[in-house]
N, C-alpha and C positions, 0 to 999 in steps of 0.2 A: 573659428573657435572649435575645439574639441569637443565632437559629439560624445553624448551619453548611450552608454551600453547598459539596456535595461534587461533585467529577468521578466520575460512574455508570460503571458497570461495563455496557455496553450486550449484551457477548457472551461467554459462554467464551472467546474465546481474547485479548479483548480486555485490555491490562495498561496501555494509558499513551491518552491524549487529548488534542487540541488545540482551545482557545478556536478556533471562525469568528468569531462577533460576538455581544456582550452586545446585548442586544433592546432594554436599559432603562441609562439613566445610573444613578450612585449618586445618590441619592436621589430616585428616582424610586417611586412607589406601582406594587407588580405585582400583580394580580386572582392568584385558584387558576387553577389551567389552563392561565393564559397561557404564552407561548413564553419564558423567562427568557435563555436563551442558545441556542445551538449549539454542538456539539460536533462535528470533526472526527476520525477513527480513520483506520487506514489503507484501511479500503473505503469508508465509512460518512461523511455527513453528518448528524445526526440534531437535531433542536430537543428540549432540555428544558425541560419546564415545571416554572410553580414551585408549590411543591406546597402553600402556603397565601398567603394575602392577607397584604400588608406592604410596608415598605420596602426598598430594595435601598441597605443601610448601603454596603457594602464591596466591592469587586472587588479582590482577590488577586493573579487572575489575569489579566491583558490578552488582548487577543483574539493569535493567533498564535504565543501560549505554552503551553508541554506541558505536563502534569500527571501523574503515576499514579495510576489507579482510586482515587477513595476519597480524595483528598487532600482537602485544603481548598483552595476557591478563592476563597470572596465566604462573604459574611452577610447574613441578609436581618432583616429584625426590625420594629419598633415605633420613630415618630420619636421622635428622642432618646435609644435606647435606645442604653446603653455595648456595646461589641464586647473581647473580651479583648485585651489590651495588645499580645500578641503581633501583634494584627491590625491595630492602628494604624502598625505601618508594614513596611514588606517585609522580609524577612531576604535578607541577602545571596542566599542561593541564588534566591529567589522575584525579585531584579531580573535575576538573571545565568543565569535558567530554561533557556534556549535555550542556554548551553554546558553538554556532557553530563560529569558529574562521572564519578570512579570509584566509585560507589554497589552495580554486580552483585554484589558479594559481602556486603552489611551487609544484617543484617535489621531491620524495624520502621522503613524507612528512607521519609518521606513529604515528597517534594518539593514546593517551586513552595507549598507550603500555609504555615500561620503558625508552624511549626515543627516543626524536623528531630529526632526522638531515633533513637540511631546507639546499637548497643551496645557499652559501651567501658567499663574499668574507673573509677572515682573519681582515682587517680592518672593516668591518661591524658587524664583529663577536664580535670584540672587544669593538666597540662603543659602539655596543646595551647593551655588560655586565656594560658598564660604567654607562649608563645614564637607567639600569635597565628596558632595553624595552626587550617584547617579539618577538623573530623572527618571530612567524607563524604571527604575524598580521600587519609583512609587506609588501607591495604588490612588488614584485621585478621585474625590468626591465632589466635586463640582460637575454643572451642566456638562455631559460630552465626556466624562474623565476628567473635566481640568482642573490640575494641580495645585490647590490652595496653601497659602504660605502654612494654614494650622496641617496640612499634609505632612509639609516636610517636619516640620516643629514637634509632628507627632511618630517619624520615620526616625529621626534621630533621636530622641529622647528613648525609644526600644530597642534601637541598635549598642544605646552607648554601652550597656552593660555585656552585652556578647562582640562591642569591638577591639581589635586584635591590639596588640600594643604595637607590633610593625604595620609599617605601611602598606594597604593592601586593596588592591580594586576589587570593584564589589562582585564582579562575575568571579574574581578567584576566591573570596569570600565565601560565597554562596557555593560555590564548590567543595571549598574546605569543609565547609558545615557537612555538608550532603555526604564527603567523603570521610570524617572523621579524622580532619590531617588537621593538625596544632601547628598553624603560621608561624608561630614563634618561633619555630625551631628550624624553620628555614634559612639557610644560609642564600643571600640575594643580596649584591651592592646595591639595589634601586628598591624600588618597589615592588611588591610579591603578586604578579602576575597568575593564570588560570596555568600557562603551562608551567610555573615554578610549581604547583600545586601538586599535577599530573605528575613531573619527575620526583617529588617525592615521595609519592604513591607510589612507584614504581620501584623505588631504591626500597621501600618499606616492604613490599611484594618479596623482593629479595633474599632479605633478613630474616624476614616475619616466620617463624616457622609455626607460626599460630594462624597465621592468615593462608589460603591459599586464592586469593582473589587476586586477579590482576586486572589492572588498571582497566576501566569501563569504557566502550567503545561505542559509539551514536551508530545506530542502525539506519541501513538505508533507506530511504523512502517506501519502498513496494514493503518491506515490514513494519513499518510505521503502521501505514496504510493497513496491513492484516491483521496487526495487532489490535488496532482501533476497531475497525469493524466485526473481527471474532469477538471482543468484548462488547460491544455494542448486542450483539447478534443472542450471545449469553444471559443478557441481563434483557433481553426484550421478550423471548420467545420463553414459553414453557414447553419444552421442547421432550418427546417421548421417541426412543427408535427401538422400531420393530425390524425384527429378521429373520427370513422365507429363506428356507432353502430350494435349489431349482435345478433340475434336472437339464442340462446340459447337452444331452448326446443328441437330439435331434436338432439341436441349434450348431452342433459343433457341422454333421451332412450340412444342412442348410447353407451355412458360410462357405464350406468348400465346394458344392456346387455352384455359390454367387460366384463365384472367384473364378472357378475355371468358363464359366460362361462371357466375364468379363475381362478376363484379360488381354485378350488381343485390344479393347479398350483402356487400357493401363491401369485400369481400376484396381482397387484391392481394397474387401471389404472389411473392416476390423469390427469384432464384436465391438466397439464402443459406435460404433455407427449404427448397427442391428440396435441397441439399448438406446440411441437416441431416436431412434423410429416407431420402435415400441411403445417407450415411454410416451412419446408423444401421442400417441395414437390413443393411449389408459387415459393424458390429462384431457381430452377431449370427451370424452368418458366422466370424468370427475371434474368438471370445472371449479368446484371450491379450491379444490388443489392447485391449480393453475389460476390462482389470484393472490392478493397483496394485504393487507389489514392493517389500518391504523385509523386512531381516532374513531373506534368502534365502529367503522366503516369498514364492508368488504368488496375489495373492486376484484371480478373479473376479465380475465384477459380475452379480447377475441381470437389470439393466435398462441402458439408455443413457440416464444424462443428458447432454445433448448442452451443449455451452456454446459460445460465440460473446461471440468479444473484442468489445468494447463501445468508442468511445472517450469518453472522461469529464475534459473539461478535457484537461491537459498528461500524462494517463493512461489504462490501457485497466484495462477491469471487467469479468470474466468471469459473467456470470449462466448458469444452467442450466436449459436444461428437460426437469422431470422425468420417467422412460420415455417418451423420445420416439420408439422404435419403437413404440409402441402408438398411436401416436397419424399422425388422417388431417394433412396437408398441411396443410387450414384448419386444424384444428386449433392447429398449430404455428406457422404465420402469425399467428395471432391470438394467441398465447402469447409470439412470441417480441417481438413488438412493443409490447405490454406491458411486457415484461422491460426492453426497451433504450429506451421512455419511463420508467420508474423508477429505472434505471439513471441520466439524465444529467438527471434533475431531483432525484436524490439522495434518493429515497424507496425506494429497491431494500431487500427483507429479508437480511437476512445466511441465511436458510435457501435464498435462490434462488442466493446466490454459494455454496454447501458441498455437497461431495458428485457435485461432477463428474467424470464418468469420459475424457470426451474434450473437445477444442477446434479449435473451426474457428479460426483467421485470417484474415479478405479483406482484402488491402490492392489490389486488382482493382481500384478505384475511384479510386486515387493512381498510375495507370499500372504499378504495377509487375509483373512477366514472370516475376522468378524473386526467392525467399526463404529462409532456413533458420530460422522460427520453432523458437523456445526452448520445450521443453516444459514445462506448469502443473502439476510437482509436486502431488499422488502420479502423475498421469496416466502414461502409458508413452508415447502418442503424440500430434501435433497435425498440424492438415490447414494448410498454409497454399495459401488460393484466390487466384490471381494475375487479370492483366486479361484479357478475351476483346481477340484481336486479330485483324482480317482477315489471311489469309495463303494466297498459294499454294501449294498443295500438288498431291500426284500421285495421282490418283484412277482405276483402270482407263485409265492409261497416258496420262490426259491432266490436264495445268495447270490445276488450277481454285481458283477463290475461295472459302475457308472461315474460320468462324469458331472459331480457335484458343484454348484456355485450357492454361494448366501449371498440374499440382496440384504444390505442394512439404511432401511428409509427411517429418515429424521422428519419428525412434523412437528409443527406448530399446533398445540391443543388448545390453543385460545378458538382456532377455527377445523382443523384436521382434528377429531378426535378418532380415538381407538377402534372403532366401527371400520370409521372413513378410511383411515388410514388402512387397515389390517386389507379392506374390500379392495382398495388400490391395488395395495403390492400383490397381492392375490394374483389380480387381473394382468398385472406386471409378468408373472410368472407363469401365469394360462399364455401369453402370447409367446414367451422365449420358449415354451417346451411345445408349441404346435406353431412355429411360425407362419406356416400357411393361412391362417385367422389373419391376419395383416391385408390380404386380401378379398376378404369376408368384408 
């Protein structure tokens, strides 16, 4: 019998995934080992192999399309070998995968795979096939979610007056609504599907010269992922940023003599290594800084994992390195540049993104002078590093040329307040303009 190809549960906290690319056509021969697919999460790019020798009967799921952990997405098997009915051909939900149903409250509920059980009474089960309504989009009030006949009885009685006079499934329904597209006016021999919807939103893009939207496109997971947690991050934190300007030239000596001393070492030292040694050295200095808050509890941390935004495609990846006060300069050079080649070739561990207590941001390198980075949840604060700029300034009463940076630190005022915060970056700024203090 045709095994089932399921979407892996790659992480605790992992719940849903997205096809990157299937490796192998259907009916293609895959060895053990080999790479079968890619899965995308919201950090993560990971290759799954396939976990015996066979054919690759069935893909489920197309590349681009979500899943949650565990569902079915392909079969892989033996040529010739029958696949359950259910998998010969897609269910509505597994074409229409990409619009997000109202599924949060049903339990046992297994998307995008060859079949959905939803828990719902025999009479409910019955109605909805009568009056051709979808289970997952209705919200049930019984023990667990499950679906009571007065559910559907009261799903259709509110639908009847906004249903369409053509035939139309509920995901391109619910489309329509969302996109302001009149099904009537659809030209479709069958039934008015999600992509009938799509092309004529597109043909409407066209025309429209009132409109200049075009058609809406599902983002990939890592911006899902940032999306959710900058908003998250917004609505938790009362967040203040303060911004020190900092004199640069004895930091700029400092780095070129690190560098000429370690090269025959391969090393090379980047100011965002000097600013995570630093920094590390201030949070042990401030430990309220270098802790977490919730539920009016505040935990501090014993170590500094330091993190450093990463950028990754059309998104940034927070990796960490772990106590990086204990650790020398090389050390951390050589750590962190590891971190951010696995980072943007997508082989980073989910243990080096978890468990960070702080974050640097440099956007120093895209000219920018001044920012209010958004803090990474649990953290309490972030460093955002701006560009070094030449600038005159007034030095023992006379106009001279220096090399200028602004640090822009975001805190958390439920626990970092104004004092705290101002005495940090202070201290942040006494060690970059005498780096020799690092050894003090």
């Amino acid at each position: 019998m045709a095994k089932e190809i399921v979407m892996p549960k790659l992480g605790l906290t992992m719940t849903e995934g997205t096809i990157e690319e299937w490796k192998y056509k259907e009916g293609d021969a895959v060895k053990k080992g080999e790479a079968l697919f890619s899965v995308a999460t919201d950090k993560l790019v990971n290759d799954v192999e396939a976990e015996e020798d066979g054919i690759l009967l069935k893909i489920l799921l197309p590349a681009g399309e979500t899943a949650p952990c565990k569902a079915v997405i392909g079969y892989m098997g033996q040529a010739g070998e029958k696949i359950p009915e259910s998998g010969d051909a897609h269910t509505e939900a597994q074409k229409e995968a990409s619009v997000p149903t109202n599924v949060s409250q049903k339990q046992s509920v297994v998307a995008n795979g060859p079949s959905i059980h939803i828990l719902a009474s025999p009479a409910a089960r019955k109605l909805a096939r009568e009056k051709d309504v979808a289970l997952e989009n209705i919200v049930g009030t019984g023990p667990n979610g499950r679906i009571s006949l007065d559910d559907v009885e009261v799903y259709v009685a509110n639908s009847q007056a906004a249903k369409p006079a053509v035939k139309t499934s509920p995901m391109a329904a619910k489309l329509a609504e969302e996109l302001g597209v009149d099904v009537g006016k659809i030209n479709t021999s069958g039934r008015v599907m999600k992509a009938d919807v799509l092309a004529a939103v597109a043909g409407t893009t066209a025309v429209d010269d009132e409109s200049n939207a075009l058609p809406p496109v599902k983002v990939n997971p890592l911006r899902r992922s940032i999306a959710t947690n900058m908003t998250k991050s917004w609505h938790t934190s009362p967040r203040v940023t303060y911004t020190h300007p900092v004199d640069c030239t004895e930091l700029k000596e400092f780095r070129s003599r690190l560098n000429s001393s370690l090269k025959e070492q391969g090393i090379k030292i980047s100011y965002n290594h000097i600013l995570m040694k630093v920094v590390s050295k201030a949070l042990t200095e401030f430990p309220d800084v270098n802790g977490s808050f919730e539920d009016s509890m505040l935990t501090h941390h014993k170590h500094v994992n330091m993190g450093l935004a990463v950028a990754k495609g059309d998104g940034l990846i927070v990796p960490n390195v772990k106590k990086c006060e204990e650790k020398s300069l090389s050390a951390i050079a050589k750590e962190t540049e590891t971190l951010i080649e696995a980072t943007r070739s997508g082989k980073i561990a989910m243990t080096d993104m978890t468990g960070g207590t702080f974050t640097i941001s440099s956007l120093g390198p895209y000219g920018i002078t001044s920012f209010s980075p958004i803090i990474n949840q649990p953290e309490l604060a972030i460093l955002g590093v701006c560009d070094m700029v030449d600038t005159p300034v007034v030095r023992d009463g006379q106009i001279v040329v220096r090399t200028m940076m602004n640090l822009s630190l975001t805190a958390d005022h439920r626990v970092v307040d104004g004092v705290m915060a101002s005495k940090f970056l202070k201290r942040i700024c006494e060690l970059l303009e005498n780096p020799c203090l690092l050894l003090a």
